[in-house]
N, C-alpha and C positions, 0 to 999 in steps of 0.2 A: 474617193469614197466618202461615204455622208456621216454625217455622224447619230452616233446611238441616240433614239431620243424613245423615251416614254409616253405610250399613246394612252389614252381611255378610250375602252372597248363598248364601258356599258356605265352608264350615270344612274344611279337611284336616289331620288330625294328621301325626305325624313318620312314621309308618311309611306311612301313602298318600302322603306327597308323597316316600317313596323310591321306591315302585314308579312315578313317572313316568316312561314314556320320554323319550327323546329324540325332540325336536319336537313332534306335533300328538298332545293326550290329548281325550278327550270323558268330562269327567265329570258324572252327575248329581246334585240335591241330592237329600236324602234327604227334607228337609223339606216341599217342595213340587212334586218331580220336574220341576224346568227343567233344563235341560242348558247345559252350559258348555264352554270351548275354550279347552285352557292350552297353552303351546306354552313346552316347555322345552329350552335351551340353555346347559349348563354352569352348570348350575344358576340360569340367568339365566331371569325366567320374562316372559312376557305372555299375557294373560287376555283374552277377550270372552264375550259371550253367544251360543248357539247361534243365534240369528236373522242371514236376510242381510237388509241394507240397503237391500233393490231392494224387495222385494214382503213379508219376513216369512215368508221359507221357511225350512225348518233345514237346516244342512249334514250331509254326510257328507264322511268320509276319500276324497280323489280319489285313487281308483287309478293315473293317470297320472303322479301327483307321486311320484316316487323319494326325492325330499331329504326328505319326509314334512314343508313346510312349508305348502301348499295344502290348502285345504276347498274344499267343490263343492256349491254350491246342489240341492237337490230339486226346485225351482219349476223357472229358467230354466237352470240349468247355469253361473250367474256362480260365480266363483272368488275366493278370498280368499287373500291368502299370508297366512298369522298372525302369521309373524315379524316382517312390517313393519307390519300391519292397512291394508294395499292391494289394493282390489279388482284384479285381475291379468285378467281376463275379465267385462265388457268393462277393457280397460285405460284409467288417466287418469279414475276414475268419482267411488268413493266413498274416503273411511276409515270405518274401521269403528271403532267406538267401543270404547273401552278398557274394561276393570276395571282397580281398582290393588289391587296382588299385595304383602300386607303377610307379609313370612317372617317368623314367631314365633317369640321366644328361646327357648321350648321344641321347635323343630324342627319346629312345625306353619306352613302357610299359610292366608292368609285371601283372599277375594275381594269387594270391595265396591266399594259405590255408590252417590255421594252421590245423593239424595233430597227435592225433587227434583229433576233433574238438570237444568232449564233453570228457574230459576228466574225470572229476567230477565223471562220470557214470561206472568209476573203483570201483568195490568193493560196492558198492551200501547199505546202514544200512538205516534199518525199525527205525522209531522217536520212542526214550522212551520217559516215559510222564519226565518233569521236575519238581522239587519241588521248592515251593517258596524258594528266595535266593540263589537256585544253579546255574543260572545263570545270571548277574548284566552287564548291561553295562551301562558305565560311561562317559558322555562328560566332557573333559578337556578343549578343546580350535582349533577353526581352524578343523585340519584331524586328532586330537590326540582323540581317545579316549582307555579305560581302558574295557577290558572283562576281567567276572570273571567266569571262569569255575571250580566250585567245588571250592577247594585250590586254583588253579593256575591261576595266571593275566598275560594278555598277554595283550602288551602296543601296540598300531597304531602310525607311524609317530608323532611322541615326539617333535614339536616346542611350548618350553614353557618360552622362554626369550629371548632379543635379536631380531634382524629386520631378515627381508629373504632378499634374494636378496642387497645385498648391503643395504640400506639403504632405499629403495623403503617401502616395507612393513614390518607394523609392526602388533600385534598384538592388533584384535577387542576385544575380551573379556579377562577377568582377571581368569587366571586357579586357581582354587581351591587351596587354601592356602597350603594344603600336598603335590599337583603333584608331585612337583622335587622329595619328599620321595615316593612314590608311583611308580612314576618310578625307580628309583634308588631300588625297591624290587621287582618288575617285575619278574616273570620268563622267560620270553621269548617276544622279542621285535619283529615288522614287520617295515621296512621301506621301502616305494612304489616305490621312486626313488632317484634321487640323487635330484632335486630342493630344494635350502633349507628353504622353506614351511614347507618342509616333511622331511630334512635332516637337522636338525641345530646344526650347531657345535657349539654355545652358548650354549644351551641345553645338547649336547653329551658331551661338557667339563665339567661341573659338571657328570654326568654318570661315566664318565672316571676318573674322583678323587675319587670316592664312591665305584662303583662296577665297575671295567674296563673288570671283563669276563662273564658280562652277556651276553646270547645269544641271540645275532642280527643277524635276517633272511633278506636276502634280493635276488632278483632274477637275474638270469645269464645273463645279459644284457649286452649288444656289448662295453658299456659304462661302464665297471665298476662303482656301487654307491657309492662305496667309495674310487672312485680313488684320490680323495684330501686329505685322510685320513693323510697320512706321511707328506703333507706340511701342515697342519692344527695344526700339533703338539698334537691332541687329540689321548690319548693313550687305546686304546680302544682291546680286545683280542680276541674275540669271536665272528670274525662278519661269518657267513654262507650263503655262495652263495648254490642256490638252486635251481635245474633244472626247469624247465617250465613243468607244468601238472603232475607231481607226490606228493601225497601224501606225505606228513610229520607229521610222526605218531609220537607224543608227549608222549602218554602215552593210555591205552586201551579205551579211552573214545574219547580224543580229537585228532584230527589231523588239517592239511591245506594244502591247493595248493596254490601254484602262476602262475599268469597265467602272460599270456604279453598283450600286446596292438598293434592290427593290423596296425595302425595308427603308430605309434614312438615304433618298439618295439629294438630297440637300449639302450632306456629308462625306458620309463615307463611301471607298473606290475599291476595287483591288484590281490586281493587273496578272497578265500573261507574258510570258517573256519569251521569245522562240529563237532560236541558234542553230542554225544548219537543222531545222527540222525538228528539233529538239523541245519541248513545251516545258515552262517551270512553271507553273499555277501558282500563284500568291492571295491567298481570301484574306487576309491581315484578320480584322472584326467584324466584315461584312455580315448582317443577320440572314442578310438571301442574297448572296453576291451574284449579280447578273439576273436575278428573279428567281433564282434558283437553276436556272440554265447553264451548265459549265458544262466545260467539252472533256469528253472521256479518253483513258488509257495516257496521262500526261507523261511525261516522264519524271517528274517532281512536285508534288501537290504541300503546301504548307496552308494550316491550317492553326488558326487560336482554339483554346480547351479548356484554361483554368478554369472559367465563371469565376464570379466577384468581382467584377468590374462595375458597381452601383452602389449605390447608396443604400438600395431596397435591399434587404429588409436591414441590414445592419445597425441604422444610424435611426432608425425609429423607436421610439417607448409608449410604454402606455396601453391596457390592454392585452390583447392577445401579443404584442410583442415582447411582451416580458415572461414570455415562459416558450415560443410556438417559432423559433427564430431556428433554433438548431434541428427541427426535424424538417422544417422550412427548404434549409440548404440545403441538408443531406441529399432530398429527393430533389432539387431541383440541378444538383451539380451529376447525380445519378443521368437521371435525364440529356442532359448535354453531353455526359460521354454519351450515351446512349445515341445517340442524332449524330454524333461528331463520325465514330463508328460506322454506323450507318450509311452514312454520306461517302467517307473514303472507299468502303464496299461497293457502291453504288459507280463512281466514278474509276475505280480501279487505275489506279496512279502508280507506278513502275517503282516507287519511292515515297516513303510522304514521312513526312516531318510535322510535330505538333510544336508550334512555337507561339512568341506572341500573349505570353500569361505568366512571365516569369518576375512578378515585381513582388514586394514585399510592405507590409502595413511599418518600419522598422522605427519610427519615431517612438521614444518610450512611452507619451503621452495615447497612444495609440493604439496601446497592446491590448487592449478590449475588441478592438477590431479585427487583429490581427489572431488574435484566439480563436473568435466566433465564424471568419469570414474563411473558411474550410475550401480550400479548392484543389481542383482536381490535381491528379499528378501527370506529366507525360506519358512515365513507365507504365501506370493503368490504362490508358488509352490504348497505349501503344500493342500489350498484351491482350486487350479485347480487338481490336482489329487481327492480332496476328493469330488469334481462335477464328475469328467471321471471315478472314482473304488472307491464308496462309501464303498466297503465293506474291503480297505486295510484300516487297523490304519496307524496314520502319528504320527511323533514326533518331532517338531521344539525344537531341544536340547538348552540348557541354561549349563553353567559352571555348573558342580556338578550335576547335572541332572542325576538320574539313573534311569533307563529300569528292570525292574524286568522279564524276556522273559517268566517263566513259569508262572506268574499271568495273562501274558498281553496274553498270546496261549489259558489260559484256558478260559478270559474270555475278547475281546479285547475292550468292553467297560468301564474296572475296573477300578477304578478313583488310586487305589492303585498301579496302575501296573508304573507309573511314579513317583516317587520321586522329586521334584521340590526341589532345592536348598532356605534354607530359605528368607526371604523376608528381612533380615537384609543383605544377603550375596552381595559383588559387583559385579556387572555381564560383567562393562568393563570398560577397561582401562580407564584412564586419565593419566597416567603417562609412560614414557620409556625409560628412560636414555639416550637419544638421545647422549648427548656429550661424554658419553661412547666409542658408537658406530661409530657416523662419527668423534670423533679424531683418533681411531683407523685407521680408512680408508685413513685421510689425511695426515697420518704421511709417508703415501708412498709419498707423496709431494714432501719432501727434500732428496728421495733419491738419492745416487751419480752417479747414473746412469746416470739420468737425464738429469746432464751436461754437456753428453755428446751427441750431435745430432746423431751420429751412433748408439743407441740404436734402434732409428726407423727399420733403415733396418735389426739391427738384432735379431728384435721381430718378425717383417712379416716376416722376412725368416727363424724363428723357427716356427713360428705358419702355415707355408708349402702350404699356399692357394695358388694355380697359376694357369698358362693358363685358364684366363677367363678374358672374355670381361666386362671389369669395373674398375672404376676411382672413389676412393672415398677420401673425404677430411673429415678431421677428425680434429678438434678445441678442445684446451682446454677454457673450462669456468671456469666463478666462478659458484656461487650457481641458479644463475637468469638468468645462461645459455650467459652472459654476457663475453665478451671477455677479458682479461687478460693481460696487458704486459707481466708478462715473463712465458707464455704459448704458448704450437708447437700448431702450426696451418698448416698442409702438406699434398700433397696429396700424395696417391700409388697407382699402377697401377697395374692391372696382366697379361697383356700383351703389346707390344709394338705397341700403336696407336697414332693415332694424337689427340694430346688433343685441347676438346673446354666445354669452359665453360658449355656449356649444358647438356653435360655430363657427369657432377658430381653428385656424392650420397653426401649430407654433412651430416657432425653426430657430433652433436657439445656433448661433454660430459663434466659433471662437473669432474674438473682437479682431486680431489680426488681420485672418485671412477675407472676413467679412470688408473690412474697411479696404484692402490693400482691391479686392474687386471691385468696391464702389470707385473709387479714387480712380481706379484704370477701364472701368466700364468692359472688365472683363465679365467673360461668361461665368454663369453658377454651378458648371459641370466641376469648377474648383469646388465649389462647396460642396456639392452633393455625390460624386463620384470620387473625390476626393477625402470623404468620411471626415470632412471637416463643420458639422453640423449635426443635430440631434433633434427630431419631427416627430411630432403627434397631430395627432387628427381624430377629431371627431366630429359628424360621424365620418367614420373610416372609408373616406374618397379617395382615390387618382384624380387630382387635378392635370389631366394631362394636358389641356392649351395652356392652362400656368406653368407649367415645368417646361413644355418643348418652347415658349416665349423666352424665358431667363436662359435657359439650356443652348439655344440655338439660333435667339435671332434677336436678340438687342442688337441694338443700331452698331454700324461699322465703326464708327468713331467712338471717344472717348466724351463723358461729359464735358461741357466746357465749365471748368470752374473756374477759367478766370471772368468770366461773365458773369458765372454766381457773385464769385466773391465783391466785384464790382458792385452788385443788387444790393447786397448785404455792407458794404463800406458805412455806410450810414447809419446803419440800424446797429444800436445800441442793446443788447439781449443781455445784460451782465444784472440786470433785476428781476430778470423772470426767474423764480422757484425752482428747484430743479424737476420740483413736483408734474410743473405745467410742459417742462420739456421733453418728458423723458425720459429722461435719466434722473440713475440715481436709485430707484427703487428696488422693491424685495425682491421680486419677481412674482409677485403675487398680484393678478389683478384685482383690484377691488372693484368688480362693475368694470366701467370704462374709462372712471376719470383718473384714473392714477397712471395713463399713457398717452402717448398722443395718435391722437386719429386722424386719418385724412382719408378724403373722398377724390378718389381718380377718378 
């Protein structure tokens, strides 16, 4: 079987995708004359195919729709609103299947599709019944959970000690006192992506002393998952890249797919698991796992809910962020229950589980975060699904918590079919070794690199971002975000413009965690996902090719600085002012000369 690959359907450059109007467009391709239905809003777009869902008729523009968001079947007269891809006439029927609408840094859009799009439906097995105990799922903590098929236990994304993200999160609950031995006897491991939520090399370094050639799945992604694996120093044997939409047959009972995410499929995977017939659906953070395309009636659906996994709007000031943050989230964490809901209605899953959002901001330095970044709860989900599909079971998991699947299929209102961890057992943290962790981090402080101001130019110019209109100033702090004497405080440019103060992106970062990524040419999802950073902007842009650059696709390797430091052996910098370097100052610009500037 072939593997899942992502086609484009339909190409628009920059000048076609101006002449869109607002709302419903019908464009055709040129290559093979299908027709398509873009539907633009503020530059916000969504795509599907000319076909309606009933019978395979094509639509036309309904004249009756004023707001110009409805199409009108040919065949029966059914109705599509596009903005939402809800069938409106008859109402309550279908969705209509998506395209994902990739806008190109050169101001062109794309339309595509993965291929093919229900892959699952390879090979097709009729459900045996199961017997109580043959199959157990088990929540650990976070996205970690333990499936027990027959013999074999297959481990989900293993963060079970140790912060994510730099130092940002940590974890909410307290994993069952055996995990580490439980994983460590795994037969076979899944990890969804590289964020390490779901990739923690605190975790994988105990793995990697105990059993280093366990087999760890993970998918063929642009991004390698364990591209940091060699600079990590975790000695791990057996990790297995695995095509997209093929089957991986374990043994005659079990197998899995991995699928990608229409959204970031560079990154992020999630997978299907199937056991004598049996389907577990795992979306991990997929934004449109499979394109939206997932196969109905599973017998276990898990799905993430919190929100607040970004930086946006948190870590920003200035402006409307200083007063417009908390009605911000409210509606936007509304919202995702809201879709989350929606989706499990939609799919109608025997069982579904919301996991996957259970970390906490818990560092004290922190608690501004932790205050402001409001997220959802499971039990609210769990009771808005159980009003919209009374008849799916829900499972708000607890550490230790296990799913018995053939007690809970045969009978879903079994009170037996959940195992509840005892009432003696602790269910979450209070403790984290915090000074573990950020001494670790700040030990890149002192390094010798440092002292030397040419390290700047030649990080940006390892890390290859350029030709792009933008000027950002980059400060080091202490912990309170507070400015430093002997901290760089400089801008960089990517092209060569007239600088004015209004101009700037500033990103003020605590000096640790900023230095410990320079030093290891880690990614800036530490910084920014990790609320280890504080951004203004004016005027108030998304630079999104600069974020998904630092975020997602700095070079695989690490700088070399033993080649810097070589450059620099020579060069004597112990007379330059701290003025001309850098460092050292208020945090005040004055104009431009009180920092240093460089042109990429």
């Amino acid at each position: 079987m072939a593997s899942q690959i992502a086609k484009v359907l339909l190409s628009l450059d920059a000048e076609a995708l101006g002449s869109l109007k607002e709302g419903v467009n019908f464009k055709k391709s040129p290559e093979d004359g299908k027709c398509y239905i873009i539907f633009k809003s503020n530059n916000y777009f969504k795509a599907c195919k000319n076909q309606c869902k009933h019978q395979g008729g094509l639509f036309v523009k309904d004249v009756e729709d004023l707001d110009a968001m409805t199409v009108k079947c040919t065949k029966h007269n059914w109705k599509l609103n596009v903005s939402t891809m809800k069938y409106v006439n008859p109402p309550d029927s279908f969705l209509q299947d998506e395209l994902e609408v990739e806008v190109l840094d050169d101001g062109g859009l794309q339309l595509v599709e993965l291929s093919p799009v229900d892959p699952w439906m390879a090979d097709p097995r009729e459900p045996l019944e199961l017997q109580e105990g043959e199959v157990k799922v088990t929540y650990f903590t976070h996205a970690c959970m333990e499936l027990q098929f027959g013999e074999r236990r297959f481990m989900f994304d293993p963060w079970l000690k140790g912060p994510a993200f730099a130092r940002g999160w940590w974890l909410l609950h307290e994993p069952p006192a055996d995990a580490l031995d439980r994983l460590c006897a795994a037969d076979l491991i899944y990890i969804s992506h590289m964020h390490s939520d779901h990739l923690s090399y605190p975790t994988l370094k105990v793995l990697a002393e105990r059993r280093p050639n366990v087999p760890i799945y993970v998918g063929d992604t642009s991004r390698p998952v364990f591209w940091y694996l060699e600079q990590s120093q975790v000695k791990l044997t057996n990790i297995k890249v695995t095509p997209f939409g093929v089957w991986q047959h374990i043994d005659n009972h079990l197998r899995f797919m991995i699928l990608m995410d229409g959204v970031h499929p560079e990154m992020d995977t999630c997978i299907i698991v199937d056991y004598k017939g049996h389907m577990i659906l795992n979306t991990v953070d997929c934004t449109r796992p499979n394109g939206g395309r997932l196969p109905q009636n599973v017998d276990v659906l898990m799905t993430d809910f919190a929100g607040g996994a970004s930086g946006f709007p948190m870590t920003f000031y200035g402006g409307k962020y200083n007063f417009w943050k908390a009605e911000f989230i409210k509606n936007e964490r509304k919202k995702l229950l809201n879709y989350k809901a929606t989706l499990v209605k939609s799919l109608q899953p025997r069982i579904y589980c919301p996991f996957a959002g259970y970390f906490v901001e818990a560092h004290p330095s922190d608690r501004y975060i932790k205050d402001t970044n409001i997220k959802n709860s499971a039990e609210h989900l769990n009771a808005l699904i159980n009003k919209l599909a009374p008849a799916i079971k829900t499972w708000t998991p607890q550490p230790g918590a296990v799913l018995d699947l053939g007690l809970a299929l045969r009978d879903p209102t079994s009170s037996e079919a959940i195992t509840h961890p005892p009432a003696s057992a602790k269910l979450y943290k209070d403790s984290w070794e915090f000074y573990l962790y950020v001494n670790e981090l700040n030990s890149a402080i002192k390094s010798n690199i440092f002292k030397h101001q040419s390290w700047i130019q030649f990080y940006y110019t390892w890390a290859g971002f350029q030709n792009y209109n933008l000027v950002v100033r980059v400060i080091e702090t202490d912990d309170k975000f507070e400015c430093i004497t002997d901290g760089y405080d400089y801008l960089h440019a990517y092209l060569e413009v007239t600088y004015h103060e209004e101009m700037i992106t500033s990103i003020k970062n605590r000096i640790g965690v900023m230095r410990y990524v320079v030093l290891h040419g880690c990614l800036w999802d530490d910084l920014y996902i990790g609320f280890q950073n504080r951004i203004s902007r004016d005027p108030d842009i998304y630079h999104h090719k600069f974020w998904k650059h630092f975020q997602a696709e700095l070079p695989l390797c690490r700088p070399d600085w033993e080649q810097f430091q070589k450059q620099v052996f020579y060069i004597d910098e112990s007379t330059i002012p701290l003025s001309d370097t850098g460092m050292g100052n208020d945090c005040a610009l004055s104009g431009i000369d009180s920092g240093l500037i460089l042109d990429l």
